[in-house]
Structure formats: structure tokens, C-alpha cells
PDBQT receptor file of N, H, CA, C and O in Angstrom, charges set to zero:
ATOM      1  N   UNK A   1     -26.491   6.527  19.327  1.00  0.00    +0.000 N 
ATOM      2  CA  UNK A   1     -25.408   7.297  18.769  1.00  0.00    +0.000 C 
ATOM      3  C   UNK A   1     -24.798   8.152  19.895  1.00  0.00    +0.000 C 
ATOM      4  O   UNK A   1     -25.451   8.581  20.846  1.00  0.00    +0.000 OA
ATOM      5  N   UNK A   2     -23.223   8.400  19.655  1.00  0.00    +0.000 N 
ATOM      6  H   UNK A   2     -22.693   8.052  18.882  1.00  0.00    +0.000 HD
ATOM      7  CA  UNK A   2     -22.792   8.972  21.376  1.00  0.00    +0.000 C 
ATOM      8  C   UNK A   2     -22.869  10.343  20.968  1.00  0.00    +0.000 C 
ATOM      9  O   UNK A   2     -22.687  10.131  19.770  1.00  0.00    +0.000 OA
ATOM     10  N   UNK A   3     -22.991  11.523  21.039  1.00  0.00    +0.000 N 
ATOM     11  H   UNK A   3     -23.139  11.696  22.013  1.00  0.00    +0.000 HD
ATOM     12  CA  UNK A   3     -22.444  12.592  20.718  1.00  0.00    +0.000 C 
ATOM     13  C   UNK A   3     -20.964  13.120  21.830  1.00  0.00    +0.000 C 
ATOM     14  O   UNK A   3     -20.724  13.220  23.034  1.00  0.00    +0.000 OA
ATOM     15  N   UNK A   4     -20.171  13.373  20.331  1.00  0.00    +0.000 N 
ATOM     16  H   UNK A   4     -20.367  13.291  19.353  1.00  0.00    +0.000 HD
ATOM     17  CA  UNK A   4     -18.744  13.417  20.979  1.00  0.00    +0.000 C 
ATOM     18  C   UNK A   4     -18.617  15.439  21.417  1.00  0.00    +0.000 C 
ATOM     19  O   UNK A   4     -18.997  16.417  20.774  1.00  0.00    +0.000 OA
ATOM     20  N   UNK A   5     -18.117  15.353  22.378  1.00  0.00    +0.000 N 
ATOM     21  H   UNK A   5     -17.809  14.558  22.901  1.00  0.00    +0.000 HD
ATOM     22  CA  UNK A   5     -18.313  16.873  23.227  1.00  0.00    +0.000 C 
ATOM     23  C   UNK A   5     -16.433  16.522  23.160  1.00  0.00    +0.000 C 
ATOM     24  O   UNK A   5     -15.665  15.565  23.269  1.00  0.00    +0.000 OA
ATOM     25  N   UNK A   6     -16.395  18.085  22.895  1.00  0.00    +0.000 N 
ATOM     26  H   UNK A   6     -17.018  18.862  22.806  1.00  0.00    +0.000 HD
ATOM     27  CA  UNK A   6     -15.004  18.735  22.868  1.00  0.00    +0.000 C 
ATOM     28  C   UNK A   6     -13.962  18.032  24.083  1.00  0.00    +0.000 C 
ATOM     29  O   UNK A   6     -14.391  17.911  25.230  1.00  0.00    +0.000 OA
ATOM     30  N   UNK A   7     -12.823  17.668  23.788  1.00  0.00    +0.000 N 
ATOM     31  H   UNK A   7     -12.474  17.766  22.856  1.00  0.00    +0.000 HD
ATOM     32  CA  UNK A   7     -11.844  17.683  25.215  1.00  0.00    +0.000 C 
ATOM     33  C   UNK A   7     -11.763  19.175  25.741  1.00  0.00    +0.000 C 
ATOM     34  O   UNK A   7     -11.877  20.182  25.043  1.00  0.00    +0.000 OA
ATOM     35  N   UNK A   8     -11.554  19.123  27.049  1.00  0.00    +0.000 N 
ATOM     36  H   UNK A   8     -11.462  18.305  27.616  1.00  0.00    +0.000 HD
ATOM     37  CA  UNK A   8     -11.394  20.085  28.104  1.00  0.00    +0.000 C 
ATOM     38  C   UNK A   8      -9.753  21.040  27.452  1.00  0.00    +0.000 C 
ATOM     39  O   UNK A   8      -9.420  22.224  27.463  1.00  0.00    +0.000 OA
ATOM     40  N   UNK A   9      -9.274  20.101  27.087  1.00  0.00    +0.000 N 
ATOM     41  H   UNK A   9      -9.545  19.139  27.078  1.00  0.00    +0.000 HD
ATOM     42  CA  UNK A   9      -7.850  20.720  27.038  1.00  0.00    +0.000 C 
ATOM     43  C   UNK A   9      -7.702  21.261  25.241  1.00  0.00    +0.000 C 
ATOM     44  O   UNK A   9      -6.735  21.845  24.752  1.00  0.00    +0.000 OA
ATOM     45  N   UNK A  10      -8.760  20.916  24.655  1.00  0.00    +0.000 N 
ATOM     46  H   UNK A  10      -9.545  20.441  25.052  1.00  0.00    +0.000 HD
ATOM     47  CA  UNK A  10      -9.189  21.771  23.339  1.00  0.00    +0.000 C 
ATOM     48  C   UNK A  10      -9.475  23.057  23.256  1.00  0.00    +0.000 C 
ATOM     49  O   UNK A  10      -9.150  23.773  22.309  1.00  0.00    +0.000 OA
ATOM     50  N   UNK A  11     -10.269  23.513  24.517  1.00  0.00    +0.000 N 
ATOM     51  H   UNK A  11     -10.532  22.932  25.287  1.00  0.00    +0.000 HD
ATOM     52  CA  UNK A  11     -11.117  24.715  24.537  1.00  0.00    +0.000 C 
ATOM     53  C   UNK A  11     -10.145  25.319  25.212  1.00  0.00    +0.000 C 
ATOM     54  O   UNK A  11      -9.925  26.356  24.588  1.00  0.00    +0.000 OA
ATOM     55  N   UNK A  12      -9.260  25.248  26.362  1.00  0.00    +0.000 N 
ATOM     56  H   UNK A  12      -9.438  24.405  26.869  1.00  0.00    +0.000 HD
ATOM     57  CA  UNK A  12      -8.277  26.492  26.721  1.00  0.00    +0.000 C 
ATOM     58  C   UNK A  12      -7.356  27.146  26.070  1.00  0.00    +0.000 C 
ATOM     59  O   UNK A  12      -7.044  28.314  26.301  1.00  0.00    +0.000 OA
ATOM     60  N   UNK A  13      -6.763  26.274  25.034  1.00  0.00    +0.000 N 
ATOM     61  H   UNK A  13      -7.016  25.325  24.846  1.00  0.00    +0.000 HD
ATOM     62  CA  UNK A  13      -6.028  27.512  24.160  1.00  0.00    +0.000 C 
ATOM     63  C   UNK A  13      -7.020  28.613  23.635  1.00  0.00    +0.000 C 
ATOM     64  O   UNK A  13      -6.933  29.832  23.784  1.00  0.00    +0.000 OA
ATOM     65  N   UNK A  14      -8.291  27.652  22.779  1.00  0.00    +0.000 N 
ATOM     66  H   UNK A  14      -8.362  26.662  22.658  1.00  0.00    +0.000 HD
ATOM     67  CA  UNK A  14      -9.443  28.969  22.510  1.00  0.00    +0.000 C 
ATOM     68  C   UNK A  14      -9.885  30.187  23.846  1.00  0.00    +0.000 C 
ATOM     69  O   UNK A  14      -9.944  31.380  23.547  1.00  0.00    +0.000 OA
ATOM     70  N   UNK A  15     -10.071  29.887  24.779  1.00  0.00    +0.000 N 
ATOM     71  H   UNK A  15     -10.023  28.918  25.022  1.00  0.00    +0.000 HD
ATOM     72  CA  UNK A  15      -9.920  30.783  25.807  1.00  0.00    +0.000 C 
ATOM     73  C   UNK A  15      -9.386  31.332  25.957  1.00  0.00    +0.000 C 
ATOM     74  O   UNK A  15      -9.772  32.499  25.883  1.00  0.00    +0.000 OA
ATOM     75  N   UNK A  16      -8.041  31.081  26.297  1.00  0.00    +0.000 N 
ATOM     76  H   UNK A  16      -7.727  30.133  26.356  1.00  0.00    +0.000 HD
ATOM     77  CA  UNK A  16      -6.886  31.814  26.381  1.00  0.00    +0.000 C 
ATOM     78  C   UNK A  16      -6.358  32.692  24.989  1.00  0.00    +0.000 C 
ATOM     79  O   UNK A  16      -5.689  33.678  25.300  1.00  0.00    +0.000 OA
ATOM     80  N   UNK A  17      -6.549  32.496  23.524  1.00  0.00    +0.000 N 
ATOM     81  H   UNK A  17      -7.092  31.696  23.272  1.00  0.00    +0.000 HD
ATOM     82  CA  UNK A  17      -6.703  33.525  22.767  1.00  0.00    +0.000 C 
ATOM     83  C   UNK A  17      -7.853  34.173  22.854  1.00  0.00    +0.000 C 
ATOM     84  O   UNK A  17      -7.461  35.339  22.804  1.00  0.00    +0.000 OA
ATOM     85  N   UNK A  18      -8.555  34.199  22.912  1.00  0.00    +0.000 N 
ATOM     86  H   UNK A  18      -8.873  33.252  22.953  1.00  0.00    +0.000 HD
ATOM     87  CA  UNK A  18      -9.573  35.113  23.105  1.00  0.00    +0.000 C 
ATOM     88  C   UNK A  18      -9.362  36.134  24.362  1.00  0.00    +0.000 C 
ATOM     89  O   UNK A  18      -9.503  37.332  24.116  1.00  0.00    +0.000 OA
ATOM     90  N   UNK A  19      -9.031  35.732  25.705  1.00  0.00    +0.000 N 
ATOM     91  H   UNK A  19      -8.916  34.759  25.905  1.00  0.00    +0.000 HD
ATOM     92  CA  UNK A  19      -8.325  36.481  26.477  1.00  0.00    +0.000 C 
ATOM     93  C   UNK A  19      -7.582  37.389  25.804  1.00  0.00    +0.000 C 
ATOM     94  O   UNK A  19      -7.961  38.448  25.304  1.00  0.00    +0.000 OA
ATOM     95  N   UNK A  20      -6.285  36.814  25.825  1.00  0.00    +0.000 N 
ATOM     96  H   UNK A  20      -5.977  35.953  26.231  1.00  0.00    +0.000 HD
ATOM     97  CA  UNK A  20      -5.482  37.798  24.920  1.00  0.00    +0.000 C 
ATOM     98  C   UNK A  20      -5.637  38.977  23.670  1.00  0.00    +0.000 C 
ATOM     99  O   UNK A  20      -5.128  40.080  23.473  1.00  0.00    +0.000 OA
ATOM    100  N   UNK A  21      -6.612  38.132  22.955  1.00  0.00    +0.000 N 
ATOM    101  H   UNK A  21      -7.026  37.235  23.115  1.00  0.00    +0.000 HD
ATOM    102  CA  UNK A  21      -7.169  39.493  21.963  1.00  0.00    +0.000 C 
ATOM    103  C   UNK A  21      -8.138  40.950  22.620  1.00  0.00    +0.000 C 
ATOM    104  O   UNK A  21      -8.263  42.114  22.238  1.00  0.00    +0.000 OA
ATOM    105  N   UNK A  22      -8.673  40.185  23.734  1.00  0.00    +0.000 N 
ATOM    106  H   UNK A  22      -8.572  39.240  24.045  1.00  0.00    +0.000 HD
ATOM    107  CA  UNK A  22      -9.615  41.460  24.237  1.00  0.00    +0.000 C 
ATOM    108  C   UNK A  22      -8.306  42.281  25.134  1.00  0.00    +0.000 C 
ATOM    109  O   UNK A  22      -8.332  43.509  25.209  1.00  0.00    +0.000 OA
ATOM    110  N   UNK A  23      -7.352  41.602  25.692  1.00  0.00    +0.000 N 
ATOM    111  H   UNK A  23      -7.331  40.604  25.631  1.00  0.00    +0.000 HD
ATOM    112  CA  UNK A  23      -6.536  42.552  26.788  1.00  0.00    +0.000 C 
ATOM    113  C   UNK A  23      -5.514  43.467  25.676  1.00  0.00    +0.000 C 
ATOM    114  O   UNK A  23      -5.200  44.628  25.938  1.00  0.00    +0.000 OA
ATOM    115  N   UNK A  24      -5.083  42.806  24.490  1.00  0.00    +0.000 N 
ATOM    116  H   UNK A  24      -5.338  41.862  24.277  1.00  0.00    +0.000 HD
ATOM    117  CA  UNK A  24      -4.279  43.429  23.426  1.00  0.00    +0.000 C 
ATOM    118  C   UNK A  24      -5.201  44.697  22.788  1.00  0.00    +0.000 C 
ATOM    119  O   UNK A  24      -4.778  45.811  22.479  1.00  0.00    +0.000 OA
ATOM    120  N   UNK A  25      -6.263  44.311  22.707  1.00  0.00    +0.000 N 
ATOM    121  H   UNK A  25      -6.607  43.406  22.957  1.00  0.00    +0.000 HD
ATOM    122  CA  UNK A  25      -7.484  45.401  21.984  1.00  0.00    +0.000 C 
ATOM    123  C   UNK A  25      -7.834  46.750  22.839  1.00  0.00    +0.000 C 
ATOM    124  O   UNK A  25      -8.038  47.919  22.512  1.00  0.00    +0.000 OA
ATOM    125  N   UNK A  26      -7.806  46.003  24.171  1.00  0.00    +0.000 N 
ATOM    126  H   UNK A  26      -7.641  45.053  24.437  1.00  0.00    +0.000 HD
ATOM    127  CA  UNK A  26      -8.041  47.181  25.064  1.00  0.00    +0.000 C 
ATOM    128  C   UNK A  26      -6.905  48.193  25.406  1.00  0.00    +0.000 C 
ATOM    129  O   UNK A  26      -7.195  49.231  26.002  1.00  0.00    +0.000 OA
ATOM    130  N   UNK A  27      -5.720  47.940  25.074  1.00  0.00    +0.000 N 
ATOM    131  H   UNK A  27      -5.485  47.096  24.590  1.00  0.00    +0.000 HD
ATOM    132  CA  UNK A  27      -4.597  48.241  25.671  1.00  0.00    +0.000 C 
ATOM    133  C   UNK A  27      -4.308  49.724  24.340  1.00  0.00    +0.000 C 
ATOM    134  O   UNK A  27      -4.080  50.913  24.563  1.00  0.00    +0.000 OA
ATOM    135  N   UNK A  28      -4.421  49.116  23.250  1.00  0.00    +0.000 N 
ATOM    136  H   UNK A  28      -4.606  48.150  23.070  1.00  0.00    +0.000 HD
ATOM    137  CA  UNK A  28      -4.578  49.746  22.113  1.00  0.00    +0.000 C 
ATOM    138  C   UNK A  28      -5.462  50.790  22.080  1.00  0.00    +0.000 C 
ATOM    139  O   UNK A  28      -5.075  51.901  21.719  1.00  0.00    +0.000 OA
ATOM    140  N   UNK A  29      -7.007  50.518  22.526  1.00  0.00    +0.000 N 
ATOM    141  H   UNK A  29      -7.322  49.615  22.820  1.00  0.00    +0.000 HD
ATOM    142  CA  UNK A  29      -7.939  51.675  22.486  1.00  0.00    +0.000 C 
ATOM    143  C   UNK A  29      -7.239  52.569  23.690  1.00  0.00    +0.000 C 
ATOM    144  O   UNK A  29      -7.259  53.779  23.466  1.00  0.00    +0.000 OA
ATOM    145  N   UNK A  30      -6.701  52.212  24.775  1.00  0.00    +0.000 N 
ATOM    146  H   UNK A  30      -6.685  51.229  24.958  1.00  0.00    +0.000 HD
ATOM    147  CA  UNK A  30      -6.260  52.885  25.898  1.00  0.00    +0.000 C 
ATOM    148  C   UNK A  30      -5.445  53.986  25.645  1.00  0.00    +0.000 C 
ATOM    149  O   UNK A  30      -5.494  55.028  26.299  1.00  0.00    +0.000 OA
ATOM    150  N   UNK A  31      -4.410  53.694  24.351  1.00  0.00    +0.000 N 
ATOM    151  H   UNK A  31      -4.370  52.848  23.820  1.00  0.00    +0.000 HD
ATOM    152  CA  UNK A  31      -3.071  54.274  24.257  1.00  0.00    +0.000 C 
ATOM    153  C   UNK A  31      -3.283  55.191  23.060  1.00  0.00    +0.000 C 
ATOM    154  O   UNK A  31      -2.524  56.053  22.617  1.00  0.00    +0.000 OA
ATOM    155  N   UNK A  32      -4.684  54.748  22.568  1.00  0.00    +0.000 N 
ATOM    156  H   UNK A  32      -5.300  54.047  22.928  1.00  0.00    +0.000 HD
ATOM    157  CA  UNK A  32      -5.197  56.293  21.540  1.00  0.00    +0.000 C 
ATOM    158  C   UNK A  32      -5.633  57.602  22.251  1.00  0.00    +0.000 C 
ATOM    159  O   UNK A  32      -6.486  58.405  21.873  1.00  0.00    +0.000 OA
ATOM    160  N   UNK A  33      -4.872  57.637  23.348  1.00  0.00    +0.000 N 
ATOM    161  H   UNK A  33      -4.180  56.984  23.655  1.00  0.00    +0.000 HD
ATOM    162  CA  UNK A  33      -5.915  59.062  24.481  1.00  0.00    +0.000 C 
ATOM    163  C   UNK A  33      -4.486  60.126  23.981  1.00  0.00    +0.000 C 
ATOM    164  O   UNK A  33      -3.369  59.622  23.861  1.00  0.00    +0.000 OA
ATOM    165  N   UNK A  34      -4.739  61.663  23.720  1.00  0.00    +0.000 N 
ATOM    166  H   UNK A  34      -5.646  62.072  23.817  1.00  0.00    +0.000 HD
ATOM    167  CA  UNK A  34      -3.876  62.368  22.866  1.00  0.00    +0.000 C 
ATOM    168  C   UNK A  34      -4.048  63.018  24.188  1.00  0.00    +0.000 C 
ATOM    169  O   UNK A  34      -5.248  63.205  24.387  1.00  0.00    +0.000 OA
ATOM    170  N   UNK A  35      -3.011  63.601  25.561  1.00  0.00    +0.000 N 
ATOM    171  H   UNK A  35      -2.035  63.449  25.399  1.00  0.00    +0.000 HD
ATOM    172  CA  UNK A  35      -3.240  64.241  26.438  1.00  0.00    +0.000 C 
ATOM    173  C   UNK A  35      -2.478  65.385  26.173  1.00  0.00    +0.000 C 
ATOM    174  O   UNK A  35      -1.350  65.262  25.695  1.00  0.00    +0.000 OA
ATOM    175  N   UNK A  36      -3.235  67.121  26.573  1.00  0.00    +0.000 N 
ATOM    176  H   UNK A  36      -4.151  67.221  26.961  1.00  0.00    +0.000 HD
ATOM    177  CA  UNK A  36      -2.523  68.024  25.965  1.00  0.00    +0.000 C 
ATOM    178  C   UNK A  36      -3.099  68.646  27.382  1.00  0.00    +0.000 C 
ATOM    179  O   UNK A  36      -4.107  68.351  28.024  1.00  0.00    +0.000 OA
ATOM    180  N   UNK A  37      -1.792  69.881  27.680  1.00  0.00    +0.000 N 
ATOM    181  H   UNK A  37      -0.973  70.121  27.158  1.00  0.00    +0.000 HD
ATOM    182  CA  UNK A  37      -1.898  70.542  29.603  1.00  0.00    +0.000 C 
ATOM    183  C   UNK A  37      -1.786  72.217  28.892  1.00  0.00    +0.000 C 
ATOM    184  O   UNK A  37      -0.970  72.731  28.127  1.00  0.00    +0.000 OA
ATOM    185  N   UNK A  38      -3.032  72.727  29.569  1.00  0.00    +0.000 N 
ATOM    186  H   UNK A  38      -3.696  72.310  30.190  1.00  0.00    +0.000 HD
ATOM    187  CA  UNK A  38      -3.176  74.706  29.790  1.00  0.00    +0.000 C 
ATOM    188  C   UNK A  38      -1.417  74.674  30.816  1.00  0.00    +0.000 C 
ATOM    189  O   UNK A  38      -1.009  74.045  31.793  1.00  0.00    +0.000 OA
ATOM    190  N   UNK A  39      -0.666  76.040  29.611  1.00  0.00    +0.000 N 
ATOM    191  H   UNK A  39      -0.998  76.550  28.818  1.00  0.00    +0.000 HD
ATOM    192  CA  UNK A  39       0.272  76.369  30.328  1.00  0.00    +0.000 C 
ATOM    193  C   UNK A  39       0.176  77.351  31.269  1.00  0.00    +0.000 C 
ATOM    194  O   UNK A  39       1.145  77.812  31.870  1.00  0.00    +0.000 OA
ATOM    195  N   UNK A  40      -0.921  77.676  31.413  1.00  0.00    +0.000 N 
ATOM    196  H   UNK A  40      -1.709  77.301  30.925  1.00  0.00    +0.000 HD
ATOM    197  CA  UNK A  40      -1.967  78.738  32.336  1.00  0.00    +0.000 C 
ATOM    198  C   UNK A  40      -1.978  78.590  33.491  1.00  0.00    +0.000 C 
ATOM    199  O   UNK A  40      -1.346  78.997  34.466  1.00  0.00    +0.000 OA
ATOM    200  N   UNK A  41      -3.362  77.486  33.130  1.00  0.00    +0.000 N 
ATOM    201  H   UNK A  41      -3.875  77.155  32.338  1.00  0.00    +0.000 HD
ATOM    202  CA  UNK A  41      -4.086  77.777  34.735  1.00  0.00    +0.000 C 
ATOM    203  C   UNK A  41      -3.362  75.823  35.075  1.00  0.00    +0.000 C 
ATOM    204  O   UNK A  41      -3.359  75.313  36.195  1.00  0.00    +0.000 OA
ATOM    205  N   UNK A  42      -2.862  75.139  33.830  1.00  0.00    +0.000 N 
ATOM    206  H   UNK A  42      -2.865  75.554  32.920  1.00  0.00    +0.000 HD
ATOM    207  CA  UNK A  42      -2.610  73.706  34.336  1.00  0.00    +0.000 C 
ATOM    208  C   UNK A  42      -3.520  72.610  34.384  1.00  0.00    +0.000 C 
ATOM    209  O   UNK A  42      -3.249  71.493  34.825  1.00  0.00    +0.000 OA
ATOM    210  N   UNK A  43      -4.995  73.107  33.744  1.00  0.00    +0.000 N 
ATOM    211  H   UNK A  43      -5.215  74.014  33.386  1.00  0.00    +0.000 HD
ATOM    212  CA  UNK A  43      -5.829  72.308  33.124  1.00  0.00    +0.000 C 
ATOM    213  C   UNK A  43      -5.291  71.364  31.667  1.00  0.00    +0.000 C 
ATOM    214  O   UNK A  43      -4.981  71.765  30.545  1.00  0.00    +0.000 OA
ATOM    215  N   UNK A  44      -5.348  69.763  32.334  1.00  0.00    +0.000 N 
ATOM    216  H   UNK A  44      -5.599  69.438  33.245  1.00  0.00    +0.000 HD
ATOM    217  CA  UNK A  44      -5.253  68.552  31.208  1.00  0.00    +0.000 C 
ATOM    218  C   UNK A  44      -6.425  68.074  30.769  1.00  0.00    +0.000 C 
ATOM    219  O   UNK A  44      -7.315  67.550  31.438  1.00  0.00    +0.000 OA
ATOM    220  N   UNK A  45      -6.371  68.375  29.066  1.00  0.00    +0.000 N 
ATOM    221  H   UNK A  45      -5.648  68.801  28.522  1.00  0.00    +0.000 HD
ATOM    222  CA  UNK A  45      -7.337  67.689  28.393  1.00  0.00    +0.000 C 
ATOM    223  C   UNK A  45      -6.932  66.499  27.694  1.00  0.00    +0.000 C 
ATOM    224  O   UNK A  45      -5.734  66.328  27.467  1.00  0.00    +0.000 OA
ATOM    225  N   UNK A  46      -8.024  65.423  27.224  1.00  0.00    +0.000 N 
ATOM    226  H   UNK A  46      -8.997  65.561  27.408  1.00  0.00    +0.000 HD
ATOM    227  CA  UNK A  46      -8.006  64.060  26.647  1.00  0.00    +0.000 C 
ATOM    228  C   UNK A  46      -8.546  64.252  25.480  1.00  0.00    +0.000 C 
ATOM    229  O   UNK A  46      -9.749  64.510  25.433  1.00  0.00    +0.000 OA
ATOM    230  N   UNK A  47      -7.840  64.176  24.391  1.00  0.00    +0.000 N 
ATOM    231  H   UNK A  47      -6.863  63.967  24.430  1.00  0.00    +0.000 HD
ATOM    232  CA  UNK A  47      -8.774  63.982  22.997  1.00  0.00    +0.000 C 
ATOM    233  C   UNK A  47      -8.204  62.895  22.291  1.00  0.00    +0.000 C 
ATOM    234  O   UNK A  47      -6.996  62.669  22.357  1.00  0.00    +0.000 OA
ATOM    235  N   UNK A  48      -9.060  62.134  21.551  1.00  0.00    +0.000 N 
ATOM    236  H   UNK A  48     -10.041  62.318  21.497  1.00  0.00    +0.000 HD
ATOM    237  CA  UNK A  48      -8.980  60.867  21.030  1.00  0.00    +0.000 C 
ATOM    238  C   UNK A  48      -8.272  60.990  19.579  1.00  0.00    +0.000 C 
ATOM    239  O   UNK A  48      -8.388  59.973  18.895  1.00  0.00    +0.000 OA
ATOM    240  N   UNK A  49      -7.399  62.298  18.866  1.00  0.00    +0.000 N 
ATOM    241  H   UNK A  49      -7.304  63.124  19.422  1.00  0.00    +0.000 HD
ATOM    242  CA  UNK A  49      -6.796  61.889  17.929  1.00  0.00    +0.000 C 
ATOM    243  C   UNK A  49      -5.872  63.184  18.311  1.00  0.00    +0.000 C 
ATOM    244  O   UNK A  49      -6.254  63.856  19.269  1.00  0.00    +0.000 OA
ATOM    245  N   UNK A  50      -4.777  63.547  17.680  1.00  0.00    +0.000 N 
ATOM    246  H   UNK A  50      -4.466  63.001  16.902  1.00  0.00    +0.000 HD
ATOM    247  CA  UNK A  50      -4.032  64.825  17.648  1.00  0.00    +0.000 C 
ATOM    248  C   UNK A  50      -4.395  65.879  16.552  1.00  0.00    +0.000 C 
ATOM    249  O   UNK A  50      -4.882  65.784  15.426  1.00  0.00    +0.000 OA
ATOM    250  N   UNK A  51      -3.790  67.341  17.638  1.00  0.00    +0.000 N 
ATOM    251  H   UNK A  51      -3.394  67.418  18.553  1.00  0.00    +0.000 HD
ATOM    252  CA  UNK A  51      -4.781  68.219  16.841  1.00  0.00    +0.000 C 
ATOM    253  C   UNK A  51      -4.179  69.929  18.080  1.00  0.00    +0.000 C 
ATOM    254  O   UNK A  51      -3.378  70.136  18.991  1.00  0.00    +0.000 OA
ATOM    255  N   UNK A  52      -5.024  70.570  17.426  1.00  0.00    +0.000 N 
ATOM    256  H   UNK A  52      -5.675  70.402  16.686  1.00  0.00    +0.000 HD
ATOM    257  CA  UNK A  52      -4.162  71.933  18.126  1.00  0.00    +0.000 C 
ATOM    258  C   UNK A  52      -5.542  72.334  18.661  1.00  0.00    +0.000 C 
ATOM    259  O   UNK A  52      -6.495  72.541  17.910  1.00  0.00    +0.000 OA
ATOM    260  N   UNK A  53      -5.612  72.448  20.208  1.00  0.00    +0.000 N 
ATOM    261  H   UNK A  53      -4.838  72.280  20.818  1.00  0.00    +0.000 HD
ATOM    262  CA  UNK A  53      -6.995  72.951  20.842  1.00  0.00    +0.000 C 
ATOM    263  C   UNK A  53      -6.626  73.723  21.466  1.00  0.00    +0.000 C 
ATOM    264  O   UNK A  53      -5.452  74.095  21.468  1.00  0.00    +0.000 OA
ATOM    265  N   UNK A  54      -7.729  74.285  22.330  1.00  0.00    +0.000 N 
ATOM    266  H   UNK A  54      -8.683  73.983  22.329  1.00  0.00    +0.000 HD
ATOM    267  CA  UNK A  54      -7.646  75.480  22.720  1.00  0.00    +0.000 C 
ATOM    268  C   UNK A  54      -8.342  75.346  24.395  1.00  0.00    +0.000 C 
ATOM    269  O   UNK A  54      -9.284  74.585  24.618  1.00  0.00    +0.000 OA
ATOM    270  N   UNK A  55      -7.862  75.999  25.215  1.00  0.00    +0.000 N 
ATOM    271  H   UNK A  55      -7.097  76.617  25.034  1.00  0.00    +0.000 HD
ATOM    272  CA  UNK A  55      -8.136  76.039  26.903  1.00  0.00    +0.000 C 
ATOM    273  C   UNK A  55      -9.556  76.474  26.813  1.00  0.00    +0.000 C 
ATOM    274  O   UNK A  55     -10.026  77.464  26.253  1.00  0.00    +0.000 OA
ATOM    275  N   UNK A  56     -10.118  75.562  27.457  1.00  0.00    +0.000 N 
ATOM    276  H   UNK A  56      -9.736  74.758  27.912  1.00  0.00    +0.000 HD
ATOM    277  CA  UNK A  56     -11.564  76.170  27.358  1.00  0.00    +0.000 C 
ATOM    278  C   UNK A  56     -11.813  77.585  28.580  1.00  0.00    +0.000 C 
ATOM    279  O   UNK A  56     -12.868  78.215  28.503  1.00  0.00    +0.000 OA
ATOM    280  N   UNK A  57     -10.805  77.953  29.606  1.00  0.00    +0.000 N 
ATOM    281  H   UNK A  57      -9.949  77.441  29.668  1.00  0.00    +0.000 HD
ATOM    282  CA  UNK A  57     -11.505  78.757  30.473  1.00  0.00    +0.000 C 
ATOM    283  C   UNK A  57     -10.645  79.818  30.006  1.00  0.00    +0.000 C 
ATOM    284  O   UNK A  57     -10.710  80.937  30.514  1.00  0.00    +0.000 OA
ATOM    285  N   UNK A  58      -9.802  79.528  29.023  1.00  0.00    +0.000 N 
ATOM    286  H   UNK A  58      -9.749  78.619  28.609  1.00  0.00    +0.000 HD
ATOM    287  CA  UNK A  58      -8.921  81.101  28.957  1.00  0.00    +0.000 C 
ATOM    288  C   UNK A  58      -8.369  81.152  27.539  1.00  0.00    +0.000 C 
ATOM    289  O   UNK A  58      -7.492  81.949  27.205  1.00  0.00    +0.000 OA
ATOM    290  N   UNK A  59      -9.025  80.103  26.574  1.00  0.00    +0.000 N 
ATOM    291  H   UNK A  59      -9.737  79.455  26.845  1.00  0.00    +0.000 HD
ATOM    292  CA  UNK A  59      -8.329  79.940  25.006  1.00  0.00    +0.000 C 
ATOM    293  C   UNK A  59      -7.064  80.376  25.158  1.00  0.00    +0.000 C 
ATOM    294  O   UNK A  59      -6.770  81.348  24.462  1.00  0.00    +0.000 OA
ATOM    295  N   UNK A  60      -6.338  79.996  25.773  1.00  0.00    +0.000 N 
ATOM    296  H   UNK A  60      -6.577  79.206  26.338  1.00  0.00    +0.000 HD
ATOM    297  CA  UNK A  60      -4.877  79.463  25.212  1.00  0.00    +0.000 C 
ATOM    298  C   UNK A  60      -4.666  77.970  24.676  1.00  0.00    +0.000 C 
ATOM    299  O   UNK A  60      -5.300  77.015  25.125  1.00  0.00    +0.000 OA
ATOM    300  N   UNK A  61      -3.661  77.870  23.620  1.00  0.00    +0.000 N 
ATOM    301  H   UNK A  61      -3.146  78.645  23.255  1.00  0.00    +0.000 HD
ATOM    302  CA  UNK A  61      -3.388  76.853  22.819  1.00  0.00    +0.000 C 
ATOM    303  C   UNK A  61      -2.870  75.739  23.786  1.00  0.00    +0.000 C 
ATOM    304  O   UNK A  61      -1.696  75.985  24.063  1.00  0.00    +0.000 OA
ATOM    305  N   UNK A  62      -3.329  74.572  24.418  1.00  0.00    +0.000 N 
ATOM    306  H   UNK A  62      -4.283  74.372  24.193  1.00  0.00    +0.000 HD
ATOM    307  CA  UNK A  62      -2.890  74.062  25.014  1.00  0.00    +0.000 C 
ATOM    308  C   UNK A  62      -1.403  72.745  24.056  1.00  0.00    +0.000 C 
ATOM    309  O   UNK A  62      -1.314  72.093  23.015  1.00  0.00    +0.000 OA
ATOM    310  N   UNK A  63      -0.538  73.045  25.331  1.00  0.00    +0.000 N 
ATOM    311  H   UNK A  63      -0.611  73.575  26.176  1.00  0.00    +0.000 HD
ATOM    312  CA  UNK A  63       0.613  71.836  24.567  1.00  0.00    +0.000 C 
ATOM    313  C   UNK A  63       0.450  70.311  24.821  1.00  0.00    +0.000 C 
ATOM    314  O   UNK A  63      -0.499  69.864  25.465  1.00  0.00    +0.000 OA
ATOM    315  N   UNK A  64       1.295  69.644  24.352  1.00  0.00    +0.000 N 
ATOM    316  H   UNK A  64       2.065  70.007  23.828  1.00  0.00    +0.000 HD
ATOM    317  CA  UNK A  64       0.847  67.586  24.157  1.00  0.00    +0.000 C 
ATOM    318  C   UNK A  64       1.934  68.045  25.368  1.00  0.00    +0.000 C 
ATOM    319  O   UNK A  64       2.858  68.856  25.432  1.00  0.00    +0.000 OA
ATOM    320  N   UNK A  65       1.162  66.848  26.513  1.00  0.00    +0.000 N 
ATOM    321  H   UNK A  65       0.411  66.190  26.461  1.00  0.00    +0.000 HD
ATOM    322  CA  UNK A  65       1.716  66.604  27.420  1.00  0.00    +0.000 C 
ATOM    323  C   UNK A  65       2.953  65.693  27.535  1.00  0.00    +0.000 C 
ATOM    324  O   UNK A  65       3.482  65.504  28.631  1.00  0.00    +0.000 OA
TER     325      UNK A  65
């Protein structure tokens, strides 16, 4: 009995979506970063959703960058 193995040119579209879903996925987690700057001292913070924080070396309300 032969066992039949995939054509070569079957599996690169599957590759190539799969590529694409991890570079689309990553790009997405990338662009959830909420960056907000101390009008102070000029310290930028990163927080992962939006929201009203505060300068950690001098609690002022920092603004979205």
C-alpha cells in the first residue's frame, strides 16, 4: 500500500497563513500599549489599557502621549 504524503505546493499556502496570522496578532498586541508623558520631570509610562495615572516620582496626573 503507498502512503500518499501531501504535495509541497499544498502546505505553503498553510504556511504562509499561519505566518500571517502570528505577524497580524502580534502587531495588534503591539498597538494595545496606552503611552502617557509626566508634564514635569518628562517621564513616559506604558500601560496596557487607558486610564488616568499618576507620576510615580512627583504624582502628577500624567497626559496620553
Amino acid at each position: 500500500m503507498k502512503i500518499h504524503s501531501p504535495h509541497p505546493m499544498n502546505i505553503r499556502p498553510a504556511i504562509l497563513l499561519l505566518l500571517a496570522f502570528i505577524f497580524i496578532t502580534t502587531g495588534i498586541a503591539l498597538a494595545a500599549v496606552y503611552s502617557y508623558k509626566c508634564p514635569r520631570c518628562g517621564l513616559i509610562q506604558q500601560y496596557d489599557r487607558p486610564g488616568i495615572y499618576k507620576c510615580p516620582s512627583d504624582g502628577t496626573v500624567l497626559n496620553p502621549k
